[in-house]
N, C-alpha and C positions, 0 to 999 in steps of 0.2 A: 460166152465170154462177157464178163462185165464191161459197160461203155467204158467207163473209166483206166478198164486194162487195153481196151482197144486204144481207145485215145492216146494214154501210157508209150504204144509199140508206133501210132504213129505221128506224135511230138519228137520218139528216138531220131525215126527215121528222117523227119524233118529235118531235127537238127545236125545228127550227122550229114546231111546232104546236102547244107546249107552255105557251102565253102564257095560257089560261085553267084550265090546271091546276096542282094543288100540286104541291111536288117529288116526293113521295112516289110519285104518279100518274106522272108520265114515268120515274121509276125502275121502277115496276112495269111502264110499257110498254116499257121497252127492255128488262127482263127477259123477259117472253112474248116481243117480235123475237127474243132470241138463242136461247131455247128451240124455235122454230121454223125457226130454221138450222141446226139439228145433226141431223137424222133418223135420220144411223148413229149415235146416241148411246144411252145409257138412258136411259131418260124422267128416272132418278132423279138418275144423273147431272148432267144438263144442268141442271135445280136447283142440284143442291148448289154447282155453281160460279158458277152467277151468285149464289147466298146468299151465296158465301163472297167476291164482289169486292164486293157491294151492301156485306156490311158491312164490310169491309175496304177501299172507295175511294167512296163514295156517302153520304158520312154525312148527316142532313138539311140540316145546316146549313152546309158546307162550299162555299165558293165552286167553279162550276163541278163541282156532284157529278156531275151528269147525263153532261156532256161527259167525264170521265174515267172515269166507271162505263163508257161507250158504247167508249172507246178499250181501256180494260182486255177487254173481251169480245171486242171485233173482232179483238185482239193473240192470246187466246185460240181464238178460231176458225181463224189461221195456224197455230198449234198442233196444232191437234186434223186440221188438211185437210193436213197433211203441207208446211208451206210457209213454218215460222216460222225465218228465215236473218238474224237481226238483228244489223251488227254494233255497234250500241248496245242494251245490255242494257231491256227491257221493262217486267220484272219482278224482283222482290224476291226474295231468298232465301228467306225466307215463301213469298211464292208458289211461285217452283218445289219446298220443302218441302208444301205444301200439294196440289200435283199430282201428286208420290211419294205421298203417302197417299192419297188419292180414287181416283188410278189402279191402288193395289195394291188398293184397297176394289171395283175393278171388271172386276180384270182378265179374269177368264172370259168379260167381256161385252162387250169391246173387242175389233176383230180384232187381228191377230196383227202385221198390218203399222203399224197405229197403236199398238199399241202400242209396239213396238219402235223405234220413231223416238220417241215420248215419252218413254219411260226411257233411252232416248239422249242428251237433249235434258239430262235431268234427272241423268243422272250425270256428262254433261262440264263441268256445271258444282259438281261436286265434292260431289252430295246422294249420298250412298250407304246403303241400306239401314240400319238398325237394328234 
């Protein structure tokens, strides 16, 4: 099963099961789900970008934070498992700027094939180095 289908069944389960917690609490538990789908990742990694959607698409008070925290990660896990072909754009210019940085902050640690499909991803849509 693909991470991202796992991740998919348990953001469901999350959110369905989310009626006696604060939002805070099913954002932190959709952040550990995504951090336990990336295992080729760095631990530090896989952090830094669910920090960087939480606080960039999860605000507390934002209607449906949870639900789009959860879609922003999934969107990202296509990314990272070599499989993100969308022809409606995902993500924000921020963000794919945000994934040039984190990615050049990790490249030693990344292989060589994901990597090279991410900064692929990330310059045809027109981010280039600075």
């Amino acid at each position: 099963m693909p991470e991202y289908d796992r991740f998919n069944s348990l953001a469901r389960y999350i959110e369905k099961n989310a009626g006696n917690k604060n939002g805070k609490q099913t954002i932190t538990d959709l952040h550990n789900a995504f951090v336990s789908c990336v295992p080729e990742l760095p631990e530090d990694l896989k952090h830094d970008i669910a920090y960087y959607f939480e606080e960039t698409y999860a605000r507390e008070n934002a209607e449906h934070s949870a639900s789009l925290y959860a879609m922003k990660l999934n969107e990202v896990l296509y990314l990272f498992e070599l499989e993100y072909e969308r022809v409606e754009e995902t993500f924000s210019r921020e963000d794919w700027e945000y994934f040039k940085n984190v990615v050049d902050d990790f490249a030693l640690e990344i292989d060589q094939e994901r990597l090279t499909y991410i900064m692929r991803k990330i310059t045809s849509r027109g981010i280039i180095g600075r």
